[in-house]
ChimeraX commands (.cxc) that place a marker at each C-alpha (Angstrom):
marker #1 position 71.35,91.04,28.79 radius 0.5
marker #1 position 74.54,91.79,27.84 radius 0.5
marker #1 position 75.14,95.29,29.29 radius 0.5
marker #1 position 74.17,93.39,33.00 radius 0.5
marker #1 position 77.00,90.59,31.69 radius 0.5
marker #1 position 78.91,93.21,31.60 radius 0.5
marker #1 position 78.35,95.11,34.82 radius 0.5
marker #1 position 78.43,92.09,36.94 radius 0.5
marker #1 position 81.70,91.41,35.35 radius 0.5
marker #1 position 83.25,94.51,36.20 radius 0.5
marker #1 position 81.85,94.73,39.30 radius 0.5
marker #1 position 83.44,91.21,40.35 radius 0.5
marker #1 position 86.83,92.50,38.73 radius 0.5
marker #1 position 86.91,95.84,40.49 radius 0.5
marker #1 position 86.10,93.45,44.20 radius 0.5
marker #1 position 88.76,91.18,43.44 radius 0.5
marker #1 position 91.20,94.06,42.93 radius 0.5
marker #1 position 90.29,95.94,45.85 radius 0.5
marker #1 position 90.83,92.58,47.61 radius 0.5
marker #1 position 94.38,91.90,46.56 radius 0.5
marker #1 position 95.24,95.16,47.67 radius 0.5
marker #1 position 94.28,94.84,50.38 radius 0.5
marker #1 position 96.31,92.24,51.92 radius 0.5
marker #1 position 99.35,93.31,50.02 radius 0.5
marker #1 position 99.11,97.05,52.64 radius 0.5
marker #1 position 100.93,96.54,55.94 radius 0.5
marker #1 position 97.84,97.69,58.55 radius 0.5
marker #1 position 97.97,101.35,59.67 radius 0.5
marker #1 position 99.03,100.38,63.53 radius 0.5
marker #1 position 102.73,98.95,62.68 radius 0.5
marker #1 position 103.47,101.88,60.74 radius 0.5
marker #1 position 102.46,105.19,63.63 radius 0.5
marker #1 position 104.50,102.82,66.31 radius 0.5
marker #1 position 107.83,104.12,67.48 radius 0.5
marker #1 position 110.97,102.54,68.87 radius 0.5
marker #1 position 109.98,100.14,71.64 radius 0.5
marker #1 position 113.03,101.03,73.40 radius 0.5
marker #1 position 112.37,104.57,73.58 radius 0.5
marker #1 position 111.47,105.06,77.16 radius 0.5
marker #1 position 110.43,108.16,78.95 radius 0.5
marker #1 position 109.42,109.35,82.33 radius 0.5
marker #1 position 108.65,112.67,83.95 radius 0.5
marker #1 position 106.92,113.65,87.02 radius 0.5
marker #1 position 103.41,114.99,87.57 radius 0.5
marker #1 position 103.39,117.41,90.25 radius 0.5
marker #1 position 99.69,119.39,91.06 radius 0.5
marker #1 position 96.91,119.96,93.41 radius 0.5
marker #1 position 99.14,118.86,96.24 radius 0.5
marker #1 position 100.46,115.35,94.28 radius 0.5
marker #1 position 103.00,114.30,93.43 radius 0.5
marker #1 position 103.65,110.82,91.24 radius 0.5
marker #1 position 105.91,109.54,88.20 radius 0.5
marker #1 position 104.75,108.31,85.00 radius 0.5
marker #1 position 106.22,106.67,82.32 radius 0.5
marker #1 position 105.31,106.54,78.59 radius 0.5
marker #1 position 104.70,102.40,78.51 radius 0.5
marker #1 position 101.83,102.58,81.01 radius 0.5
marker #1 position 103.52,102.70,84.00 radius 0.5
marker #1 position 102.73,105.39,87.07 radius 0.5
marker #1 position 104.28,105.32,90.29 radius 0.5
marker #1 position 107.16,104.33,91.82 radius 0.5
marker #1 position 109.64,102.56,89.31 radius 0.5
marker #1 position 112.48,101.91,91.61 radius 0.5
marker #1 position 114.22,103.16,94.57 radius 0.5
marker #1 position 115.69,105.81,92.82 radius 0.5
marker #1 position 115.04,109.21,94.84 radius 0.5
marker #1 position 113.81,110.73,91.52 radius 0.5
marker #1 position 110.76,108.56,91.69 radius 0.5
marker #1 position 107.73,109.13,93.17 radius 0.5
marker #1 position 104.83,106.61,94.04 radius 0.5
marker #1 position 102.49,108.91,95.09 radius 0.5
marker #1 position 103.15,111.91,97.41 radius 0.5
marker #1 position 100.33,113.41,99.19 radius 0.5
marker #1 position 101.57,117.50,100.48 radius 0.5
marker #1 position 101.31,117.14,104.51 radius 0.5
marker #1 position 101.50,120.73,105.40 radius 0.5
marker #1 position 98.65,123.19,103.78 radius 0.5
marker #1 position 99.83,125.77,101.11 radius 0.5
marker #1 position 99.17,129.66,102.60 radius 0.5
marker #1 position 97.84,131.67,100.14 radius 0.5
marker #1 position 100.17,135.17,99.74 radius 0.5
marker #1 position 97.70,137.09,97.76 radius 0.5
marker #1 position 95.05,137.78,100.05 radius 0.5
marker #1 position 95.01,141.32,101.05 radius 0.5
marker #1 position 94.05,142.01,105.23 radius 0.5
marker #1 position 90.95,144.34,105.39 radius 0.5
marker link #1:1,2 radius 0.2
marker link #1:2,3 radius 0.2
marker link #1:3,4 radius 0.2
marker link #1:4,5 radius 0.2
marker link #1:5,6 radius 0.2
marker link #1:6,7 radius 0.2
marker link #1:7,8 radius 0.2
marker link #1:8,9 radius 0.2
marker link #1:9,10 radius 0.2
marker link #1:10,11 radius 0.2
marker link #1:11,12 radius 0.2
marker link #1:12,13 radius 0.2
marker link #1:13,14 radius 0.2
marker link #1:14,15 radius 0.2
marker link #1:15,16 radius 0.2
marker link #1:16,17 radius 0.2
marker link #1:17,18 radius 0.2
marker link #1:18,19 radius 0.2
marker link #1:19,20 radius 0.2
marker link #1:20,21 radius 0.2
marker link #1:21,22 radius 0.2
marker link #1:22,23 radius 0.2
marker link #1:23,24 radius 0.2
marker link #1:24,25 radius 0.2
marker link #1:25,26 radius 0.2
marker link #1:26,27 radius 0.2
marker link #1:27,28 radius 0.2
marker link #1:28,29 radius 0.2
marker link #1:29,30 radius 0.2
marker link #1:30,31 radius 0.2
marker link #1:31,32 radius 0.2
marker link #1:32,33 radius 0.2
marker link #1:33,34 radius 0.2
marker link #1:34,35 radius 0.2
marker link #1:35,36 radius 0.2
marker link #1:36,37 radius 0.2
marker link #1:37,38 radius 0.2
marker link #1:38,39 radius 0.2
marker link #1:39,40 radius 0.2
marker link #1:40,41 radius 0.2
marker link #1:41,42 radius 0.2
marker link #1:42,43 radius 0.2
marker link #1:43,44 radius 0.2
marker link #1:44,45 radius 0.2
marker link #1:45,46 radius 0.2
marker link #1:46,47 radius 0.2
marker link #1:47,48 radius 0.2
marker link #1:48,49 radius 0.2
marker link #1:49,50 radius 0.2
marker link #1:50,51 radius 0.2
marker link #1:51,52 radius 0.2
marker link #1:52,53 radius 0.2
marker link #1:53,54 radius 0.2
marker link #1:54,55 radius 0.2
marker link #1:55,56 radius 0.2
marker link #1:56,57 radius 0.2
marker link #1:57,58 radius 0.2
marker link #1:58,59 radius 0.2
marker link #1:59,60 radius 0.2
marker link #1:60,61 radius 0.2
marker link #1:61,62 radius 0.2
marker link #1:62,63 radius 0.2
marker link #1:63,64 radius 0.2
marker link #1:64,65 radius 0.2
marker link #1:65,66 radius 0.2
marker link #1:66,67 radius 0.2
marker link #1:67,68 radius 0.2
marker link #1:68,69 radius 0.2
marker link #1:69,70 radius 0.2
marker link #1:70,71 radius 0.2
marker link #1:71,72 radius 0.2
marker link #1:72,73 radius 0.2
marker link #1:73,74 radius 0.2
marker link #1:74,75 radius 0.2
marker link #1:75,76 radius 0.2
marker link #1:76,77 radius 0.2
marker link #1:77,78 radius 0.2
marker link #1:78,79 radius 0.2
marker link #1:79,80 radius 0.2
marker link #1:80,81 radius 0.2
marker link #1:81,82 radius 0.2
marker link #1:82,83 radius 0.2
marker link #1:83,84 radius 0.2
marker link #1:84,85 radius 0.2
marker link #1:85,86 radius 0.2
view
């Protein structure tokens, strides 16, 4: 009777320290952010389209910056310079 005294004892001690600790640790997704103000953009240009992204979410046009893209679509076909005549 004693040794399960004993067991249930520690076993309730070893909860209640795992619970302290656990609201004492700042949660894993505020430390892996970065600066919020660190913005970034870059253009995406492939299988005839062209568009901007941005690293908050954002894809397409931004402004009217000429640098920005909302979503080109390539007009005129690409000729392919490797084929050999016969």
């Amino acid at each position: 009777m004693k040794n399960i005294f004993t067991f249930i004892a520690a076993t309730a001690f070893v909860i209640l320290l795992m619970t302290i600790e656990g609201q004492t640790q700042t949660p894993f997704y505020q430390t892996i952010r970065g600066d919020i103000n660190s913005r970034a953009g870059n253009v995406h240009s492939g299988n005839q389209v062209r568009t901007s992204f941005f690293n908050y979410g954002f894809i397409g046009r931004r402004s009217g910056r000429a640098d920005d893209f909302g979503g080109e679509w390539r007009s005129t076909p690409v000729t392919n310079t490797l084929e050999t005549s016969a």
